[in-house]
ZAMARGU-4260 file (C-alpha; in steps of 0.2 Angstrom, whole numbers, plus 5000, padded with zeros to 4 digits):
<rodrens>
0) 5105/4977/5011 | 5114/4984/5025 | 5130/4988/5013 | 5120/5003/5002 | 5116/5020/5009
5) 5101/5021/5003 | 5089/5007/5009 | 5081/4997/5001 | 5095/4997/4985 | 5092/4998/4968
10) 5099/4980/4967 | 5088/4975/4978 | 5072/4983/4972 | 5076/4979/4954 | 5075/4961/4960
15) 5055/4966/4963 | 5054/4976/4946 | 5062/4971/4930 | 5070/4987/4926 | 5073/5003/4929
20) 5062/5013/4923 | 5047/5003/4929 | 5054/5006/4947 | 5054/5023/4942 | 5038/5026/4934
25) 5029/5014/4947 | 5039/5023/4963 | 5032/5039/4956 | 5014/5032/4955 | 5014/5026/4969
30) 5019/5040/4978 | 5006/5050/4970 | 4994/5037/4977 | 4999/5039/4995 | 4999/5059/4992
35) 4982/5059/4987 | 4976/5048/4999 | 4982/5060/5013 | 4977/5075/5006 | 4962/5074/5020
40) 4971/5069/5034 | 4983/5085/5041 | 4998/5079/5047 | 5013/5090/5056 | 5026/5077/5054
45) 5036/5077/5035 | 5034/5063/5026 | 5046/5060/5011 | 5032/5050/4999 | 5045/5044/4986
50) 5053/5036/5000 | 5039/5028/5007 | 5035/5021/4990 | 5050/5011/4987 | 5049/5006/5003
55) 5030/4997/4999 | 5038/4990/4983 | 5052/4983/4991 | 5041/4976/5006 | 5026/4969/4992
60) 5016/4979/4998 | 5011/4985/4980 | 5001/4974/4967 | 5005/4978/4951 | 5005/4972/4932
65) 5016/4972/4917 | 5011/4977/4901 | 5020/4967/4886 | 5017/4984/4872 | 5024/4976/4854
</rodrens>
């Protein structure tokens, strides 16, 4: 993980989500999640939400489910 810029990678996130536009779709949800939840609570420090997301995913921090659509 060390070897990429940008930690975690995307080879290593899409070892925790089977593709990329699930990683993508469920970053962004999760994201909005976190912004919601801290609508209430003013904070003076930035914090970059995408990031923390796929931070979350990468760490299992977010349950999620798959949905087989045929």
């Amino acid at each position: 993980m060390k070897d990429s810029i940008v930690e975690p990678s995307i080879s290593e996130l899409l070892k925790k989500v089977n593709n990329k536009f699930s990683l993508v779709i469920l970053s962004a949800r999760v994201a909005r999640q976190n912004i919601d939840k801290d609508k209430d609570v003013k904070q003076e420090k930035h914090i970059n939400y995408l990031t923390q997301s796929v931070r979350q995913i990468y760490e299992d921090k977010v349950q999620y489910k798959m949905i087989d659509v045929e």
